[in-house]
C-alpha positions, 0 to 999 in steps of 0.5 A, spaced: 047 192 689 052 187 690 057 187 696 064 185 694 069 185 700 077 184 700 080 181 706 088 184 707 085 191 704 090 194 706 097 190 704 100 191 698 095 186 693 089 188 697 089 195 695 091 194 688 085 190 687 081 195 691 083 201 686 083 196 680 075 195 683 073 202 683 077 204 677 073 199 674 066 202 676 065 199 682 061 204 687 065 205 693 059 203 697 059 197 694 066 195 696 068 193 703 074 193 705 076 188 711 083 189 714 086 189 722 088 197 722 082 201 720 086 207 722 091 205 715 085 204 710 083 212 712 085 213 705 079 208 702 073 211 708 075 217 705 073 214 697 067 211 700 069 205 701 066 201 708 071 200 712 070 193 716 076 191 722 077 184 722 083 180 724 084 172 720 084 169 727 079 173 730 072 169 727 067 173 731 070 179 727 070 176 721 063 174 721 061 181 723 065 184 718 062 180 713 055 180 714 051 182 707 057 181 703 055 177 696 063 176 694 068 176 697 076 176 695 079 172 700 088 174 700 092 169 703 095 171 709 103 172 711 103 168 718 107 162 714 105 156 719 098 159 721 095 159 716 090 154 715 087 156 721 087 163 719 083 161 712 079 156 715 077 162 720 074 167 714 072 161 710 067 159 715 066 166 717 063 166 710 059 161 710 056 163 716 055 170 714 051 168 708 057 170 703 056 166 696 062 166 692 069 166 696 075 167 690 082 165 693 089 167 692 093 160 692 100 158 688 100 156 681 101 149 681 100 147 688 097 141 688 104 138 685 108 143 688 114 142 692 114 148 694 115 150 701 109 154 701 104 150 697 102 146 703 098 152 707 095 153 700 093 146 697 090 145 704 086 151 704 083 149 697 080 144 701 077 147 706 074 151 701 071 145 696 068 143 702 065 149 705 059 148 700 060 156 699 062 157 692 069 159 689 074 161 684 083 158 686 087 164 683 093 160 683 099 165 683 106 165 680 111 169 683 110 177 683 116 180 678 116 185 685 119 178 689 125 181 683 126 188 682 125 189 690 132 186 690 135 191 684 139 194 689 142 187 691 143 186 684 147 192 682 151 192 688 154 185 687 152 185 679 149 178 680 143 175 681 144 167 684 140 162 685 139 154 684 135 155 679 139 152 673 135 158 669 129 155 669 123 159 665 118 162 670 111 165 669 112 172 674 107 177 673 106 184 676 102 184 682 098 189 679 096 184 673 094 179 679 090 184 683 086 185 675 085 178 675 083 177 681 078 183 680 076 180 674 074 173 678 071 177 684 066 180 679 064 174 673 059 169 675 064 165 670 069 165 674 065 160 680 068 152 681 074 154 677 081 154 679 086 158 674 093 158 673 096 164 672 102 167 670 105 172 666 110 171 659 115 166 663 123 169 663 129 166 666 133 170 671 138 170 665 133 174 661 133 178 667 140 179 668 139 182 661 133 186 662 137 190 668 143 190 665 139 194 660 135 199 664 140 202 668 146 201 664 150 196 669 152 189 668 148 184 671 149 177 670 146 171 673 149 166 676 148 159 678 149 154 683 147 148 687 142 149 692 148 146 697 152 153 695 146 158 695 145 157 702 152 156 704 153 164 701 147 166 704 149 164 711 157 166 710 155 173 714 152 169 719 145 169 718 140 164 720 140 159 715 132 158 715 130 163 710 136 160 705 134 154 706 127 156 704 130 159 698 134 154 696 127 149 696 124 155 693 129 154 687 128 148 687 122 147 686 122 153 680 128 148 678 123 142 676 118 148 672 113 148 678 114 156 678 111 156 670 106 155 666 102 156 659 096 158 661 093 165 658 088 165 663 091 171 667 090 174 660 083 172 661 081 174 667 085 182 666 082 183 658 089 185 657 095 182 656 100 182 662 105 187 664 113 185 661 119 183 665 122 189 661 116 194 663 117 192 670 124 192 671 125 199 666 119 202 672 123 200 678 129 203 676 
């Protein structure tokens, strides 16, 4: 029996992956479920599911919740600053605990990305490659969620902006993600490997129009400089550290950093990703 664990079980890219093992024939008592609030994962204790308390900053809890796993999939973590020190914590963790094959979820390009969260997660991959423990990089594009979730926006003002100069982007759906990282989870293939992955690459124009089409309102997408995105951004008097962040993000989508040709999103599901269409039509 392999043990196969996920750390940030509970968020939203760890139940996926956690669903899509069950639902793919992994028994519950094979799965460990590695989360901060053991209360929140009552849902996977209930399917069988081992539910194992673990914070990133705590290794002494991550050794002992990783104690008898074979595989782990280690999701990135949200604390944007900290998190070398929390990733190097699991990784060593790992490590110690015996763990032989860890499967990282980084960002698509990261070692020539100019994008502001490429750092953190190129520096991970570091740690990882010298650990000695063997692993996969799942380096992942955007989530399409990253975009319907500001649907509401969109409609009310009919504009989606951005300092992009409409440059193609290979966003997936997150559920095609947590597929993929399943797939590498499970594949004695998949070790030593980084793979890019990304979904059919769109422009927000074509998204603009994918909106426009499902709900019936017009959705246009307008571009500006990254000097002007921040400017409207900040007009109500918000901070300008998020939409500083942004316009870097833009940016950096600008110069093609944010697409890729790789069908190894594909290779990893067995499927053919979910269409910006299909992810739009399900959000409205």
């Amino acid at each position: 029996m392999t043990t196969l664990a996920i750390t940030g079980a509970i968020g939203a890219l760890g139940r996926l992956a956690v669903a899509d093992l069950l639902e793919s024939g992994t028994a519950p008592d094979e799965v460990v479920a590695v989360v901060r609030n053991p209360a929140k994962a009552a849902s996977l204790a209930e399917q069988g599911v081992t539910v194992r308390e673990a914070d990133y900053a705590d290794p002494a809890a991550l050794r002992t919740a990783l104690e008898g796993v074979e595989r782990l999939l280690l999701i990135s973590g949200d604390a944007v600053g900290a998190r070398v020190e929390q990733h190097t914590n699991v990784i060593e963790a790992a490590r110690d605990a015996g763990v032989a094959h860890i499967v990282y979820t980084s960002i698509l390009n990261a070692d020539a990305s100019s994008n502001p969260l490429a750092d953190e997660h190129i520096a991970t991959e570091k740690v990882l490659a010298a650990s000695g423990v063997a692993h996969t990089v799942l380096r992942n594009a955007w989530y399409l969620e990253n975009y319907t979730t500001q649907l509401p926006q969109y409609l009310a003002t009919g504009e989606i902006l951005s300092a992009t100069d409409d440059a193609p982007i290979s966003a997936a759906a997150r559920a095609d993600f947590a597929a993929a990282a399943v797939g590498a989870l499970r594949s004695a293939g998949a070790e030593s490997r980084t793979f890019e992955l990304g979904g059919p690459a769109f422009t927000l124009t074509e998204l603009a129009e994918a909106i426009t089409e499902a709900t019936g309102t017009t959705v246009v997408h307008r571009v500006v400089s990254a000097d002007e995105l921040v400017a409207t951004m900040t007009s109500d008097g918000q901070d300008a550290t998020w939409p500083n962040i942004q316009a870097r993000v833009d940016r950096s989508i600008a110069a093609g950093e944010m697409h890729t040709d790789s069908n190894a999103l594909e290779e990893l599901m067995g499927h053919a990703p979910t269409t910006i269409t299909e992810v739009v039509r399900a959000a409205v």
